[in-house]
C-alpha positions, 0 to 999 in steps of 0.5 A, a space after each residue: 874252806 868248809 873241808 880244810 877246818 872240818 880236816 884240821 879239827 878231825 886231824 887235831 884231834 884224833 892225832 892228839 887222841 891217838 898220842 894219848 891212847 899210846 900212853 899208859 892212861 889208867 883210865 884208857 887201858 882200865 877202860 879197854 880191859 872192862 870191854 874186854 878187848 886185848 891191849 894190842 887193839 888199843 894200841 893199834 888204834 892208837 897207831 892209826 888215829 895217830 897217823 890218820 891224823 897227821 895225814 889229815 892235817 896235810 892237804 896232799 894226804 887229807 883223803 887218805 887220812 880222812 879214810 883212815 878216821 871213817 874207817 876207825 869209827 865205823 869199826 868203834 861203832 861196830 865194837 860198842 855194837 857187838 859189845 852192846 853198848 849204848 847206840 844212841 851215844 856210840 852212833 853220836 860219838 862214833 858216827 858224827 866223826 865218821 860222817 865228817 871225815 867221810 864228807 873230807 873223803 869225799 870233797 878230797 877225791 880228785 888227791 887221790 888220783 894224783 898221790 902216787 903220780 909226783 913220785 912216778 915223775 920224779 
């Protein structure tokens, strides 16, 4: 029960930030350009959350989406790192989320076994 709330919260909330990050928000694109990082890696995270999301909102595909969310954060966190970010907020914002879907990752790792057979049998 634990898994499918803390997969929904996570899905909920980066497909709906992924959603947002393709939109032309001022403060998001200001934000990207500040850092110094090109447009085209917002909206490649843009994409992946936003996928990452949808995918953990189903349970077939929860460990992969939660692999994609892992995978974002640990990368936004090596970001703010390399561009000398705070680390006490960048580990609270990027590493709690990372900690959760790692946690769904894991909890779902008997689905990942059993995504590619369905098609093989059908």
């Amino acid at each position: 029960m634990l898994v499918r709330i803390t997969a929904l919260v996570l899905g909920v909330f980066f497909a709906g930030l992924g959603a947002i990050r393709l939109l032309p928000v001022e403060f998001d694109q200001e934000m990207f350009a500040g850092w110094g990082v090109p447009m085209w890696l917002r909206t490649g995270a843009a994409i992946t959350q936003l996928l990452s999301g949808v995918l953990l909102l189903v349970p077939r595909t929860r460990a992969v989406g939660a692999v994609g969310i892992f995978t974002i954060m640990v990368s936004a966190g090596t970001v703010h790192a390399m561009l000398g970010h705070d680390m006490a907020w960048a580990t609270l914002y990027c590493g709690l989320p990372a900690v959760a879907a790692a946690a769904v990752a894991w909890a779902c790792r008997g689905d990942l076994a059993t995504l590619g057979t369905a098609s093989a049998h059908a």
